[in-house]
Backbone as XML, in Angstrom:
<?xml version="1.0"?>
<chain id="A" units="angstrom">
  <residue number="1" name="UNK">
    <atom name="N" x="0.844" y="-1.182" z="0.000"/>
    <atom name="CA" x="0.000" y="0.000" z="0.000"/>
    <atom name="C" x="0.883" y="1.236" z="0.000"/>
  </residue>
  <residue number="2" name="UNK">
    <atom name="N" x="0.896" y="2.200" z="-0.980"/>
    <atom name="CA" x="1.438" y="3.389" z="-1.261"/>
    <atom name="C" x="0.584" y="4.271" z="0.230"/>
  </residue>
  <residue number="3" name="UNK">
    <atom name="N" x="1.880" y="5.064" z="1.102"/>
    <atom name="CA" x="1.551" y="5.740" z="2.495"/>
    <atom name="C" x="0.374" y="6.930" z="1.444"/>
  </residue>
  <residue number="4" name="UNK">
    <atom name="N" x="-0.611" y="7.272" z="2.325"/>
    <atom name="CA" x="-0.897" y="8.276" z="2.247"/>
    <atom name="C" x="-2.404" y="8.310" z="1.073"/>
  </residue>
  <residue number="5" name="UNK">
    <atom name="N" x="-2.349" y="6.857" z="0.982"/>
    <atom name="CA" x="-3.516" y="6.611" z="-0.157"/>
    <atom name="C" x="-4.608" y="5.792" z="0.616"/>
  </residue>
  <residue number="6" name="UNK">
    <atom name="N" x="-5.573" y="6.345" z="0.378"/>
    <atom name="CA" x="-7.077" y="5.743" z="1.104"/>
    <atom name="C" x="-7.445" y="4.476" z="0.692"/>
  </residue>
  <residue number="7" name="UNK">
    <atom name="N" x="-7.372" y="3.036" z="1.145"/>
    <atom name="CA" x="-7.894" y="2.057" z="0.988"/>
    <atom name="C" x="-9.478" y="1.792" z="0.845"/>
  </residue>
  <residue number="8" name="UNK">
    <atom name="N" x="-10.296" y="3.005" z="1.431"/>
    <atom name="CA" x="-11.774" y="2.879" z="1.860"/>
    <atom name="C" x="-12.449" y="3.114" z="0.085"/>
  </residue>
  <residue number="9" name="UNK">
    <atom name="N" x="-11.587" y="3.704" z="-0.978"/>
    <atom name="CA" x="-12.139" y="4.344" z="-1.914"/>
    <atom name="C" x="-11.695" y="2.711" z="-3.122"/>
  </residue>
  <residue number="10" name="UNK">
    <atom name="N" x="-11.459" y="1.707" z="-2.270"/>
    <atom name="CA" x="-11.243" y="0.896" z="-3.179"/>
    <atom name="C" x="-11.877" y="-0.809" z="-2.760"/>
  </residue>
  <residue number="11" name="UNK">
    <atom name="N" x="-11.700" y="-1.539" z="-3.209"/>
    <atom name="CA" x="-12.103" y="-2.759" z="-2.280"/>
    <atom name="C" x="-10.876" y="-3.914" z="-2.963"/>
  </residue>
  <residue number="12" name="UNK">
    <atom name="N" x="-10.447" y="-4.343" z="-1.814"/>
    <atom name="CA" x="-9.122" y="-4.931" z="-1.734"/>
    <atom name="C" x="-9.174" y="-6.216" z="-1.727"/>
  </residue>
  <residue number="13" name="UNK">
    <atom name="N" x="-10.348" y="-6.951" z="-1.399"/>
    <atom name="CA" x="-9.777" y="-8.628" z="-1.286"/>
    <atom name="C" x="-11.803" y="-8.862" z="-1.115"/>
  </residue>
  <residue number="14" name="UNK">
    <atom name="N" x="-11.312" y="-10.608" z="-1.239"/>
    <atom name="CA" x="-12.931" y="-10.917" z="-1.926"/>
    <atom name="C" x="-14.121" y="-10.508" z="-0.534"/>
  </residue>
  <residue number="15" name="UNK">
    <atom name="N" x="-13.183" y="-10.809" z="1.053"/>
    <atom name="CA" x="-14.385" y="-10.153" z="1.789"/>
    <atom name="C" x="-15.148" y="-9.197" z="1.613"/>
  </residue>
  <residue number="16" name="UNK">
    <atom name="N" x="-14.435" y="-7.813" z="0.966"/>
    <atom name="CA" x="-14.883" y="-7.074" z="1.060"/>
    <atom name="C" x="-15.704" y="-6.520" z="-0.219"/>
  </residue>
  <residue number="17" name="UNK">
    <atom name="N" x="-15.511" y="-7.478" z="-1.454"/>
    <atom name="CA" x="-15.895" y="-7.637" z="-2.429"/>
    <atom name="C" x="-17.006" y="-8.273" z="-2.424"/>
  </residue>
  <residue number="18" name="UNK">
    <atom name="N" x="-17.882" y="-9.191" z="-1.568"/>
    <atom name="CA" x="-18.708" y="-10.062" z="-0.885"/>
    <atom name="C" x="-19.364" y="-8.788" z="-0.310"/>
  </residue>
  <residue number="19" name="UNK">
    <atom name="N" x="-18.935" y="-8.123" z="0.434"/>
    <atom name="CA" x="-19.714" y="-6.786" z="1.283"/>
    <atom name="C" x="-20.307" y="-6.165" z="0.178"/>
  </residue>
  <residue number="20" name="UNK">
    <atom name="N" x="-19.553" y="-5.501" z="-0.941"/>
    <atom name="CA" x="-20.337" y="-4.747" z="-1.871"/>
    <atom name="C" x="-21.124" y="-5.040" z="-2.252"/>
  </residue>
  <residue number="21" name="UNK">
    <atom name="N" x="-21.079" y="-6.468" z="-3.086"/>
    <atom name="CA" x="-21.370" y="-7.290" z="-3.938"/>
    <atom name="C" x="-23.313" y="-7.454" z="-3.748"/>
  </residue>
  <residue number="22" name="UNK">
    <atom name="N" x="-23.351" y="-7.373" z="-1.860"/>
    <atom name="CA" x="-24.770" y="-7.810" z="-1.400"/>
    <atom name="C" x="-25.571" y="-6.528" z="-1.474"/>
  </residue>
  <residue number="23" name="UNK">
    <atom name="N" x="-24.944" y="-5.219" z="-1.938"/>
    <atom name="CA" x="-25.886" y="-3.729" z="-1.523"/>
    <atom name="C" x="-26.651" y="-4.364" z="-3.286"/>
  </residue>
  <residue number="24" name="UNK">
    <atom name="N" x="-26.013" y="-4.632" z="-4.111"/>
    <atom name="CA" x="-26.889" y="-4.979" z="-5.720"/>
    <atom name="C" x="-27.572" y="-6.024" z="-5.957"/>
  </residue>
  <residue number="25" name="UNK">
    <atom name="N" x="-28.324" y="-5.538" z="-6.687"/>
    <atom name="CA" x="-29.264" y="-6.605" z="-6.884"/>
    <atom name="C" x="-29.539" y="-6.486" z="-8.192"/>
  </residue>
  <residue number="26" name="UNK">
    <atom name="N" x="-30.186" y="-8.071" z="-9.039"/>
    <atom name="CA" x="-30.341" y="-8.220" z="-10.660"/>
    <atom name="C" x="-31.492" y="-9.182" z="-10.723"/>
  </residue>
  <residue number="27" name="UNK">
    <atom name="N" x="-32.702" y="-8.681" z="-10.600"/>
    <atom name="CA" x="-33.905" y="-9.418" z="-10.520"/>
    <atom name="C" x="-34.734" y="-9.228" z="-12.044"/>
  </residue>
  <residue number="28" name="UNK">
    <atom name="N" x="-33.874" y="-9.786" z="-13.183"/>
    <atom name="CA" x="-34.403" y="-10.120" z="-14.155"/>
    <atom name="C" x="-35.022" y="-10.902" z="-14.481"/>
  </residue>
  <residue number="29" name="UNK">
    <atom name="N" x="-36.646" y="-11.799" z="-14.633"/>
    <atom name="CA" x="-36.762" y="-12.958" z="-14.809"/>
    <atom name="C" x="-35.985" y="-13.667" z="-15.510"/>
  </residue>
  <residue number="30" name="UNK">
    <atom name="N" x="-36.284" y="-15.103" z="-15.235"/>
    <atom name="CA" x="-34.881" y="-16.108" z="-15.729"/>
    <atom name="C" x="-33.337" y="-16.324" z="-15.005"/>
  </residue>
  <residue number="31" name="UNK">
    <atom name="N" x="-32.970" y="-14.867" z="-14.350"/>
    <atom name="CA" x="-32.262" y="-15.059" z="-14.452"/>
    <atom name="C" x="-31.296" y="-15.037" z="-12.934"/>
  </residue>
  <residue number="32" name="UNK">
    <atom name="N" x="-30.461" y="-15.278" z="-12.232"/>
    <atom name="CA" x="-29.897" y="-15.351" z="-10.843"/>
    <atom name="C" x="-28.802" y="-15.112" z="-11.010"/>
  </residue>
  <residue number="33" name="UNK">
    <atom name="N" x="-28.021" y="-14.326" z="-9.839"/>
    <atom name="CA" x="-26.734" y="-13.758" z="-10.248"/>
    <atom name="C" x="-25.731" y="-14.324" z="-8.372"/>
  </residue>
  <residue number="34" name="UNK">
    <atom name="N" x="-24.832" y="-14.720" z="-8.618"/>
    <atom name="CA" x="-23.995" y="-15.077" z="-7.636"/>
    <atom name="C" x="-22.176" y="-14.343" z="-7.787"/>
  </residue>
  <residue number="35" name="UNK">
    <atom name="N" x="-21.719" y="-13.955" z="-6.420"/>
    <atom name="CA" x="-20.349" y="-13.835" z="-6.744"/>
    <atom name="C" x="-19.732" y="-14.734" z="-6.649"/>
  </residue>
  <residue number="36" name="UNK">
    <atom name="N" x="-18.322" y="-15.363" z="-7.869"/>
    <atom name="CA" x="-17.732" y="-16.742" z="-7.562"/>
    <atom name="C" x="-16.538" y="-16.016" z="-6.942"/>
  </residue>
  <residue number="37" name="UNK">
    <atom name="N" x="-15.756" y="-17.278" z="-6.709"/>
    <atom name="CA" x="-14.055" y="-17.434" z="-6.374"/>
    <atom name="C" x="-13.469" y="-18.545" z="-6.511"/>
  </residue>
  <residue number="38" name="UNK">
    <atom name="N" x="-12.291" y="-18.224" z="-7.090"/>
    <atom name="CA" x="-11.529" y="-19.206" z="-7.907"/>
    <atom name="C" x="-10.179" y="-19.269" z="-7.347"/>
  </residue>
  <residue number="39" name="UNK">
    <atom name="N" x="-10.141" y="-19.317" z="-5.790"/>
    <atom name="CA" x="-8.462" y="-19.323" z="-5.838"/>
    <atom name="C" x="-7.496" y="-20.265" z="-5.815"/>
  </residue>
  <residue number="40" name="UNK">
    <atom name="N" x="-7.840" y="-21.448" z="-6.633"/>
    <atom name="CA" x="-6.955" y="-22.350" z="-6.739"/>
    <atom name="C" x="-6.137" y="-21.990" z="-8.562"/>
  </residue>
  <residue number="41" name="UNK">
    <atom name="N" x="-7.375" y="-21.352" z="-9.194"/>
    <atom name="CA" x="-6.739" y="-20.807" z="-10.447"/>
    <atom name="C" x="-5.654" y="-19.510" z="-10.331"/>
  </residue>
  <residue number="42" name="UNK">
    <atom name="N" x="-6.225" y="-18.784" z="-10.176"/>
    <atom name="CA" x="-5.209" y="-17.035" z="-10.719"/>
    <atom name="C" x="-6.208" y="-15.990" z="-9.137"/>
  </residue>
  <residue number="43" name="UNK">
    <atom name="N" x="-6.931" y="-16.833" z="-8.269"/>
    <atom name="CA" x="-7.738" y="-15.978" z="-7.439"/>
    <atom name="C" x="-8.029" y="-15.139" z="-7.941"/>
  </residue>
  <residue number="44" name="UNK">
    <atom name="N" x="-9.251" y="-15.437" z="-9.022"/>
    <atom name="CA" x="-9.707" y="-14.108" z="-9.855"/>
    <atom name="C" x="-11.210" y="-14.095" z="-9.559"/>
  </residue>
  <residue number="45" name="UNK">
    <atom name="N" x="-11.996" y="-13.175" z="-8.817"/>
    <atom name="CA" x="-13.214" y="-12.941" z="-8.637"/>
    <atom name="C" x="-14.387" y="-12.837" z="-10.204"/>
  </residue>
  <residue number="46" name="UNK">
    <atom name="N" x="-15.345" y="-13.275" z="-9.898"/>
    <atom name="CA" x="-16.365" y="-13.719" z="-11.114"/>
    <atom name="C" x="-17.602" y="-13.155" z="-10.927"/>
  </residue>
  <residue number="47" name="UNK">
    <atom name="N" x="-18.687" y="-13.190" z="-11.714"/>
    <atom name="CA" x="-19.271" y="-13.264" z="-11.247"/>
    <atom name="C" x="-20.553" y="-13.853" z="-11.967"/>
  </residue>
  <residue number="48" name="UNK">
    <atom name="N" x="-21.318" y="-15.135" z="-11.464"/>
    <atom name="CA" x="-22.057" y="-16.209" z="-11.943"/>
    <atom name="C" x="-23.156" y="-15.936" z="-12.356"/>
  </residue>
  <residue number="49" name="UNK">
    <atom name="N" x="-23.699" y="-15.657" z="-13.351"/>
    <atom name="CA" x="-25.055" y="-16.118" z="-13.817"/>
    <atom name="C" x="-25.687" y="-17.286" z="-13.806"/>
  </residue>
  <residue number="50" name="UNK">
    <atom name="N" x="-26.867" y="-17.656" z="-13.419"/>
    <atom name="CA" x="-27.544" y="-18.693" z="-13.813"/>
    <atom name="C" x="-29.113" y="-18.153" z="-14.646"/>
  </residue>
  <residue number="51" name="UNK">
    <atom name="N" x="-29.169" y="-18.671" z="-15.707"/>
    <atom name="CA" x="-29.973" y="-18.397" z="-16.654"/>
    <atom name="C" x="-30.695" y="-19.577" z="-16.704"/>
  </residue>
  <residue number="52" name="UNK">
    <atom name="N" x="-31.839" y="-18.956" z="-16.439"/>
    <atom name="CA" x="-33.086" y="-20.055" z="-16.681"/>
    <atom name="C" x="-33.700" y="-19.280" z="-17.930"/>
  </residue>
  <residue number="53" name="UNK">
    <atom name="N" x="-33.742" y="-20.194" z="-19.251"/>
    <atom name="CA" x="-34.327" y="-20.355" z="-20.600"/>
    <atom name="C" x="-34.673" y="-20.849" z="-21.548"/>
  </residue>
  <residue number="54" name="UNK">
    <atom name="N" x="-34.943" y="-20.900" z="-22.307"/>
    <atom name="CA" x="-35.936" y="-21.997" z="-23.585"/>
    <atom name="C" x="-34.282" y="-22.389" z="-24.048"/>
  </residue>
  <residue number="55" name="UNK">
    <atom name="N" x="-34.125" y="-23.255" z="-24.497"/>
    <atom name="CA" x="-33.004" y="-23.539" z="-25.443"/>
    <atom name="C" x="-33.134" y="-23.375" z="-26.765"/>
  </residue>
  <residue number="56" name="UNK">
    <atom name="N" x="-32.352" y="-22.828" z="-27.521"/>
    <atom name="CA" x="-32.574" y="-22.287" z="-28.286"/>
    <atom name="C" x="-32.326" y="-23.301" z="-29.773"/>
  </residue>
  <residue number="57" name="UNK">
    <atom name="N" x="-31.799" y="-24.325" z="-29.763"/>
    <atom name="CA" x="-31.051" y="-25.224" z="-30.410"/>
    <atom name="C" x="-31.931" y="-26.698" z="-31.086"/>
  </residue>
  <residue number="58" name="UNK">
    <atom name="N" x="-33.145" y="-26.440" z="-30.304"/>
    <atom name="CA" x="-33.929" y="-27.380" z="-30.468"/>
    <atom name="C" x="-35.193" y="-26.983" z="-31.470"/>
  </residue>
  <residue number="59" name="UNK">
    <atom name="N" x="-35.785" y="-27.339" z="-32.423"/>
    <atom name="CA" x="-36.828" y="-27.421" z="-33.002"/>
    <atom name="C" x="-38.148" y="-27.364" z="-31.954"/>
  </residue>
  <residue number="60" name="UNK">
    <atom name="N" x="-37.663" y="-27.934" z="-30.708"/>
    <atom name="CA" x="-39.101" y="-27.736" z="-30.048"/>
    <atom name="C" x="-38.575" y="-27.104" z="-28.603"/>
  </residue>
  <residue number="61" name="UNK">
    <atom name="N" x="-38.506" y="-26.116" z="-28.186"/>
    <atom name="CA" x="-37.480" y="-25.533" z="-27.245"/>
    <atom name="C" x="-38.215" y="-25.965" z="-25.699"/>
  </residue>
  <residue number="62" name="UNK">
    <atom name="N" x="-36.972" y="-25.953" z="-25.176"/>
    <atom name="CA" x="-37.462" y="-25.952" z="-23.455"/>
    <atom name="C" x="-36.472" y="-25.961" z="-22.776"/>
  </residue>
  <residue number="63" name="UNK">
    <atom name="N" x="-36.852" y="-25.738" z="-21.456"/>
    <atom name="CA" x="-36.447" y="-24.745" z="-20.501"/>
    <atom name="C" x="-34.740" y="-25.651" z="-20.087"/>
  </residue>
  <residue number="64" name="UNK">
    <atom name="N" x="-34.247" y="-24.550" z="-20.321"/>
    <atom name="CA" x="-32.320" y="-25.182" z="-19.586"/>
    <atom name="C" x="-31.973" y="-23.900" z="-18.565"/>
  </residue>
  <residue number="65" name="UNK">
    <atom name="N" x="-31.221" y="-24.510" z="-17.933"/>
    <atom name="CA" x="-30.165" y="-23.731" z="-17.095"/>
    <atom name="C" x="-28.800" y="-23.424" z="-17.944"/>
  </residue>
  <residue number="66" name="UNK">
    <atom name="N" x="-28.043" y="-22.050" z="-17.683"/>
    <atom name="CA" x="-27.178" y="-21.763" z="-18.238"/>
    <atom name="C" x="-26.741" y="-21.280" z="-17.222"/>
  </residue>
  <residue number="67" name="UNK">
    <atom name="N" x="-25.022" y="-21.757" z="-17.278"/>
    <atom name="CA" x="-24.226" y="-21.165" z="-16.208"/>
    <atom name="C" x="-23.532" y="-19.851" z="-17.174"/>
  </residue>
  <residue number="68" name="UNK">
    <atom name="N" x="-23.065" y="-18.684" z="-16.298"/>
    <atom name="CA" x="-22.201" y="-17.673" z="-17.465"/>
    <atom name="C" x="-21.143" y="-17.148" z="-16.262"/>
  </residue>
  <residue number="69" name="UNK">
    <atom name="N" x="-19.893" y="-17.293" z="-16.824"/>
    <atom name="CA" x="-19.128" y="-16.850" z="-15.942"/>
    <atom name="C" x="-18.409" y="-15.654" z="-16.336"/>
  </residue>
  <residue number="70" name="UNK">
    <atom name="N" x="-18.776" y="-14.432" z="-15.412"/>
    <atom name="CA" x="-18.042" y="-13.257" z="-16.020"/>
    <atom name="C" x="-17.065" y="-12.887" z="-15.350"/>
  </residue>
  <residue number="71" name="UNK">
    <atom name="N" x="-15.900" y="-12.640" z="-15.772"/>
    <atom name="CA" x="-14.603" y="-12.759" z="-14.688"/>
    <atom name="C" x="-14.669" y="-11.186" z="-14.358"/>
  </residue>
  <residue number="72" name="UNK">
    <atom name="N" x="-14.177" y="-10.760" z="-13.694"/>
    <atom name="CA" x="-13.496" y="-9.211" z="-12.816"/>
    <atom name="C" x="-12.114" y="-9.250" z="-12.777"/>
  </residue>
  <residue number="73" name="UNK">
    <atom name="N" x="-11.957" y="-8.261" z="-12.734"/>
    <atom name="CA" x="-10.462" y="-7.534" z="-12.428"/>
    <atom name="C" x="-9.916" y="-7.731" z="-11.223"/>
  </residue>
  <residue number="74" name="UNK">
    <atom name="N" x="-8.379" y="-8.133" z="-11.000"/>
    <atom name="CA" x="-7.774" y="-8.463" z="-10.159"/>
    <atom name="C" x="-7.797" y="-7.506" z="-8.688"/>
  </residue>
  <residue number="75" name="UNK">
    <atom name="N" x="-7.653" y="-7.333" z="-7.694"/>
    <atom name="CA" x="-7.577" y="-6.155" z="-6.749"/>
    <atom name="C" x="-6.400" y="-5.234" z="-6.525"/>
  </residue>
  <residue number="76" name="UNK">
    <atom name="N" x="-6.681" y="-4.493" z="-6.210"/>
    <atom name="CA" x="-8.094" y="-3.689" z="-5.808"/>
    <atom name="C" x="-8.477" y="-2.997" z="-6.830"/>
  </residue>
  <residue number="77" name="UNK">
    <atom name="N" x="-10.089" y="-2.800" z="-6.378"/>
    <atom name="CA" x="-10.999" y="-2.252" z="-7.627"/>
    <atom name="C" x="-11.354" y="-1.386" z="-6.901"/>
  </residue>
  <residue number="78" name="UNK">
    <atom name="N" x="-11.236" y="-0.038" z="-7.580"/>
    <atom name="CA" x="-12.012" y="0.921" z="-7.349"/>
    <atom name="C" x="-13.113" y="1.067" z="-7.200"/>
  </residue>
  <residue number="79" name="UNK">
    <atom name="N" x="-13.846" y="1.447" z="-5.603"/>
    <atom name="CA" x="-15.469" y="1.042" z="-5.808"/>
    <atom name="C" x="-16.498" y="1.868" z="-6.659"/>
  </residue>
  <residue number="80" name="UNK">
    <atom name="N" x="-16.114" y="3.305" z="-7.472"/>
    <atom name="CA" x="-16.529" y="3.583" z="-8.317"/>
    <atom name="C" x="-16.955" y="3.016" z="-9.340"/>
  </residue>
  <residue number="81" name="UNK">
    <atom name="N" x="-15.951" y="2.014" z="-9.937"/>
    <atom name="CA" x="-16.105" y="1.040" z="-10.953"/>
    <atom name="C" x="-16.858" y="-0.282" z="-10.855"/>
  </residue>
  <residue number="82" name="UNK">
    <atom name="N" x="-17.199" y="-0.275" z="-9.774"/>
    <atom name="CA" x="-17.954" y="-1.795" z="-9.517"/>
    <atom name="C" x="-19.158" y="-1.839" z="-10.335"/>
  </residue>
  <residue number="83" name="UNK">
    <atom name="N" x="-20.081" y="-0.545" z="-9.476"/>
    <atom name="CA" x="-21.096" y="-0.966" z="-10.514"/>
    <atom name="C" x="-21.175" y="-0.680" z="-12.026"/>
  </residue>
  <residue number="84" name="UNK">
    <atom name="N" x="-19.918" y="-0.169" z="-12.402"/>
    <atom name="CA" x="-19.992" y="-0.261" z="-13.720"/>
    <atom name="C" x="-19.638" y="-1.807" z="-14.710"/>
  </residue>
  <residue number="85" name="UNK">
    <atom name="N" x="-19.055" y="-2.636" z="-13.758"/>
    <atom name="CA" x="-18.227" y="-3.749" z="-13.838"/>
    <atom name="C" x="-19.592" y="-4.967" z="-13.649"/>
  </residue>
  <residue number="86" name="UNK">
    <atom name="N" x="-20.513" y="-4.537" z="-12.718"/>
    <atom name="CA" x="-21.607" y="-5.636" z="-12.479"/>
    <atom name="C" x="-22.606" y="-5.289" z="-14.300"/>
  </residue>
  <residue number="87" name="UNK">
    <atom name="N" x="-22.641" y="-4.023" z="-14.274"/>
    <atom name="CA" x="-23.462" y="-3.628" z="-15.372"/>
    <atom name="C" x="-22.871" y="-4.510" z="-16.787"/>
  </residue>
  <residue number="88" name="UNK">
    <atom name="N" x="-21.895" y="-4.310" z="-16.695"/>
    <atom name="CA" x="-20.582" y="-4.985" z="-18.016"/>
    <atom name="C" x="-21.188" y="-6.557" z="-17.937"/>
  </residue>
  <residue number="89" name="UNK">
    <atom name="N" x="-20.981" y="-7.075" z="-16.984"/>
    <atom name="CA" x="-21.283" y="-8.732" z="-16.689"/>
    <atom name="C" x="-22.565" y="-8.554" z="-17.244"/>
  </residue>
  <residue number="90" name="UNK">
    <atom name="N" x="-23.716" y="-7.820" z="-16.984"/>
    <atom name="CA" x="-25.006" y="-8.343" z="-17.069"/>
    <atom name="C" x="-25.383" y="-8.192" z="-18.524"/>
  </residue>
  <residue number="91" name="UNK">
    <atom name="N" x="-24.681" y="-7.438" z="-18.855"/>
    <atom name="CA" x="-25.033" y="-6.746" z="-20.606"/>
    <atom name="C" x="-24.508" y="-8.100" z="-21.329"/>
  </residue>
  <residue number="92" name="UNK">
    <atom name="N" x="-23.194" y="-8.793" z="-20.983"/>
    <atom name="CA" x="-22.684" y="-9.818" z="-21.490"/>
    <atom name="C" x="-23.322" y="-10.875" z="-21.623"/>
  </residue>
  <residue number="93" name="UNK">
    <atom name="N" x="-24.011" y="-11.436" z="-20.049"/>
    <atom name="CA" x="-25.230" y="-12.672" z="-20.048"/>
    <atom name="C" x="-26.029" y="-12.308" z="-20.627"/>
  </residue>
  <residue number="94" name="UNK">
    <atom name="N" x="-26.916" y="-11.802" z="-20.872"/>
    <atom name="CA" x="-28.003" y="-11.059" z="-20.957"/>
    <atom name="C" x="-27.705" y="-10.901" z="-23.032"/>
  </residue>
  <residue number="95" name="UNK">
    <atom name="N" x="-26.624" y="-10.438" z="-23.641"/>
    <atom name="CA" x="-27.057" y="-9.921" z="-25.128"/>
    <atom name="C" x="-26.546" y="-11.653" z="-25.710"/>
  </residue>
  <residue number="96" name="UNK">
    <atom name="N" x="-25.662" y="-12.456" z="-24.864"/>
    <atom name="CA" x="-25.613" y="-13.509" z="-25.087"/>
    <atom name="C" x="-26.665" y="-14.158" z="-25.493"/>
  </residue>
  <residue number="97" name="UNK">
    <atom name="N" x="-27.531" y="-14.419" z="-24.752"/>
    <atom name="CA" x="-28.726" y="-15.119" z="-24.965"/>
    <atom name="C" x="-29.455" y="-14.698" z="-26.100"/>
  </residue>
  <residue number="98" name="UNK">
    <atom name="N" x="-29.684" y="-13.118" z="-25.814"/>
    <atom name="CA" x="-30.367" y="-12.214" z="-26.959"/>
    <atom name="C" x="-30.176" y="-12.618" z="-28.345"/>
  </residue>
  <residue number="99" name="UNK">
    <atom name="N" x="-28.860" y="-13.202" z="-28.247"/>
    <atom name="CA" x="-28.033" y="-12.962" z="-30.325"/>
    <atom name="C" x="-28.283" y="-14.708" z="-30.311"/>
  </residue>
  <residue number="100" name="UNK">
    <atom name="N" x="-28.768" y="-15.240" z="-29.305"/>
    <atom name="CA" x="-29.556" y="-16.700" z="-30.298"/>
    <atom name="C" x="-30.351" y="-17.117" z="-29.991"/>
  </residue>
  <residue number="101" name="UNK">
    <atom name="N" x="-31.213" y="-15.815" z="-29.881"/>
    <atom name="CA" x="-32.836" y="-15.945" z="-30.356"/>
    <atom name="C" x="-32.787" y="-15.173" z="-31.502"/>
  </residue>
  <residue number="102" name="UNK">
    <atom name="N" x="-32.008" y="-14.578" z="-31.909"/>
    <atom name="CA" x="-32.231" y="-13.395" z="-33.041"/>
    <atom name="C" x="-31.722" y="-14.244" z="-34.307"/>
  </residue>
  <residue number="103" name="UNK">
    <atom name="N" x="-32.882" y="-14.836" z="-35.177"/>
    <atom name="CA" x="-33.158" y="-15.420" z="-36.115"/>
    <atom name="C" x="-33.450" y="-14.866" z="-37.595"/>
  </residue>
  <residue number="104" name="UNK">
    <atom name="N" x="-32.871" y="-15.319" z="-38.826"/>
    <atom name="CA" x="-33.290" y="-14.997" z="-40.063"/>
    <atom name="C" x="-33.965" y="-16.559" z="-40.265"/>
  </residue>
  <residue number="105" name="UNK">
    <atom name="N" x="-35.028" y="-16.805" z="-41.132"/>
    <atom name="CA" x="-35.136" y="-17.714" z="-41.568"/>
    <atom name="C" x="-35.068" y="-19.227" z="-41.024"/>
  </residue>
  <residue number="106" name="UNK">
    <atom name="N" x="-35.021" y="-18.581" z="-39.519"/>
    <atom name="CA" x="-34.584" y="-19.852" z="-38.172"/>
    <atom name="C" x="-33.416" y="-20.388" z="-38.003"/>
  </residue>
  <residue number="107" name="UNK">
    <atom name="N" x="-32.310" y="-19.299" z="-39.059"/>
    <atom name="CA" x="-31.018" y="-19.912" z="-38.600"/>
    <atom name="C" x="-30.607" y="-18.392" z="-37.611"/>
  </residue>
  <residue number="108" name="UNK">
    <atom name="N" x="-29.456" y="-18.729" z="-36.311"/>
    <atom name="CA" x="-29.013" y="-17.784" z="-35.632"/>
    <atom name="C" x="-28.571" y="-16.911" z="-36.656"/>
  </residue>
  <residue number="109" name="UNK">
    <atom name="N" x="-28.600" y="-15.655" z="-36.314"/>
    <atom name="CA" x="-27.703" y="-14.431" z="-37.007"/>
    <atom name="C" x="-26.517" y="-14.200" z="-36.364"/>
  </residue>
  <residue number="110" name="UNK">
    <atom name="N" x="-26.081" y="-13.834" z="-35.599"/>
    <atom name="CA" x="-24.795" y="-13.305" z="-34.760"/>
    <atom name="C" x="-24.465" y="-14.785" z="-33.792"/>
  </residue>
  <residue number="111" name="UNK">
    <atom name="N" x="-23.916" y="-15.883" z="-33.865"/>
    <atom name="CA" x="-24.066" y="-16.677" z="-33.259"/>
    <atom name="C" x="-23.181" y="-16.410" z="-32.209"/>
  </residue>
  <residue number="112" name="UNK">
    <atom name="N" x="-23.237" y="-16.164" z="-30.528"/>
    <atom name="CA" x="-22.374" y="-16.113" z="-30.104"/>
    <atom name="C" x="-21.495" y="-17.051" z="-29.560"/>
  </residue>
  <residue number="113" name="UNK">
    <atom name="N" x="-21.276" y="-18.071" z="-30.301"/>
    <atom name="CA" x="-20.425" y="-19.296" z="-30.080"/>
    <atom name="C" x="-19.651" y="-19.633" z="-31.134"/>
  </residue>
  <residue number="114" name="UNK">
    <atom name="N" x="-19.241" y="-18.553" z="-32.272"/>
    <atom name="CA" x="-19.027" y="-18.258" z="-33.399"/>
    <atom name="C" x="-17.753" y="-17.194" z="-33.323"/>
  </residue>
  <residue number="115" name="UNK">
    <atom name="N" x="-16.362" y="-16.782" z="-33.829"/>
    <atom name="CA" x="-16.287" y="-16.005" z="-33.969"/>
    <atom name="C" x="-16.863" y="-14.873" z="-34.552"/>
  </residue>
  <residue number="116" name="UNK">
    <atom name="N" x="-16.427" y="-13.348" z="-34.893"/>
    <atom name="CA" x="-17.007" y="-12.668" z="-35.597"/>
    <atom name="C" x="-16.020" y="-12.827" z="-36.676"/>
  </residue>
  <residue number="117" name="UNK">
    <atom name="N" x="-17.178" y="-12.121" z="-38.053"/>
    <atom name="CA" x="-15.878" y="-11.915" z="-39.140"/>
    <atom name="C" x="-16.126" y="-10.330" z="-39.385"/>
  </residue>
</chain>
């Protein structure tokens, strides 16, 4: 820690990342949001979607669970940026799903399991 610099304007380790984490909330139908941790990999904080939705892949669709894992930035994070960082994750789960339902002719358009060209 550089003397003279405020720790309170940042959040430093996953406790306290867990503290923030509970003031937000993402009550989209379908969908449930959890914070992960991974510290046997790179201890890199996540954060979990579970998506309840039609599957999209089937001729006759029905309901799946989708896990989505959106990773975060290493610490400390500026708590300014958090909720810009939860917003980032949700736009990600969330247009994911969007781009395969979005159909020409019943084939996906933007597949996101596809590169782009």
């Amino acid at each position: 820690m550089t003397i003279g610099v405020s720790t309170t304007n940042y959040i430093n380790d996953i406790r306290e990342l867990r503290e923030e984490f509970e003031h937000y909330s993402f009550n989209m139908p379908g969908y449930s949001w959890e914070l992960g941790w991974v510290p046997a990999t790179f201890g890199a904080p996540f954060i979990m979607f579970t998506i309840r939705t039609m599957d999209t892949y089937d001729r006759v669709p029905h309901p799946i669970n989708i896990e989505a894992n959106i990773p975060l930035p290493p610490f400390p994070i500026p708590r300014e940026w958090f909720p810009h960082m939860l917003q980032d994750a949700i736009r990600q789960a969330v247009l994911h799903e969007a781009d395969e339902w979005f159909k020409k002719d019943g084939v996906i358009v933007f597949n996101p399991h596809e590169p782009r060209r």
